[in-house]
C-alpha positions in Angstrom: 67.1 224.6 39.9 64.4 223.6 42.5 62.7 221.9 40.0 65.7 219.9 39.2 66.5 219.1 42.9 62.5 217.8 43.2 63.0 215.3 40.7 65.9 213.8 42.0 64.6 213.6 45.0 61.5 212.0 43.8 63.6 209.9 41.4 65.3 208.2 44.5 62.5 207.8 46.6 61.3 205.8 44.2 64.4 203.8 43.4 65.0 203.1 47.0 61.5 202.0 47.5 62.0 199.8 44.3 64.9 198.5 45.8 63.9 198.0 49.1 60.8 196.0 47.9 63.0 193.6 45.7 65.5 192.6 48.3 62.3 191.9 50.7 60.7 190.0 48.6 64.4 188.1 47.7 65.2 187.8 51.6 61.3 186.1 52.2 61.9 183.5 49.3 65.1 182.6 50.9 63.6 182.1 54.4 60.7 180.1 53.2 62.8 177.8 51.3 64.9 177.5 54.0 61.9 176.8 56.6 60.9 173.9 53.7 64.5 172.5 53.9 64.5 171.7 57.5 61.9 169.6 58.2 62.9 167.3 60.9 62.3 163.9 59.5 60.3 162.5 62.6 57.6 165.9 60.7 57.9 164.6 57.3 57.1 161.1 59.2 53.7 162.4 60.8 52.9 164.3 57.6 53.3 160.9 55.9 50.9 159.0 58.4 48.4 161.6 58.0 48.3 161.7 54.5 47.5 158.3 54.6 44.8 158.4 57.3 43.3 160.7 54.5 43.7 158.8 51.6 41.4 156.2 53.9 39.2 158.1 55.2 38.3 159.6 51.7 38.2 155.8 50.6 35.4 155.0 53.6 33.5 158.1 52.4 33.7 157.1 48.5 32.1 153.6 49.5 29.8 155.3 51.7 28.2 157.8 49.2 28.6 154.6 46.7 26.0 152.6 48.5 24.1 156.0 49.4 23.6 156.1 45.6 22.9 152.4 45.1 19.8 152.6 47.7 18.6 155.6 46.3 18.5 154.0 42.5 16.9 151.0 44.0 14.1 153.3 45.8 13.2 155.2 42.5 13.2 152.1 40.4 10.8 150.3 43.0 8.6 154.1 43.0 8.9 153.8 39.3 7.4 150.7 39.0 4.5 151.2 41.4 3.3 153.8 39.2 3.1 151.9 36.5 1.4 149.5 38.3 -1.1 151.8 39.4 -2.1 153.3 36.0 -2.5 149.9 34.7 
């Protein structure tokens, strides 16, 4: 009989805990959702101006490493062509 009462017990202990953790984890995805939802639009606005200071500042750096990568091509063609010089 004790036997029988210990499974039970354990049997609900584990249930609840199930339980417990599923509504949790239901009541969390319902807040953040929420939190997502009300965004104050003057938010969303900044968010929006950001994003765009971004998308240019990536744009700058692109061009940047773009003529980075031209002067370095022009530097090994002009080494490349010294050499050859020289072992003529």
């Amino acid at each position: 009989m004790d036997e029988n009462i210990a499974r039970v017990i354990f049997a609900a202990v584990i249930g609840g805990t199930i339980a417990i953790s599923m509504i949790a984890m239901a009541v969390a995805r319902i807040a953040t959702s929420r939190r997502r939802r009300d965004l104050p639009d003057s938010s969303m606005a900044r968010l929006e101006e950001r994003l765009e200071r971004m998308e240019q500042a990536i744009d700058a750096v692109a061009t940047e490493v773009e003529r980075v990568a031209d002067g370095q091509r022009f530097t090994s063609r002009l080494l490349a062509e010294r050499r050859v010089e020289q072992q003529s």
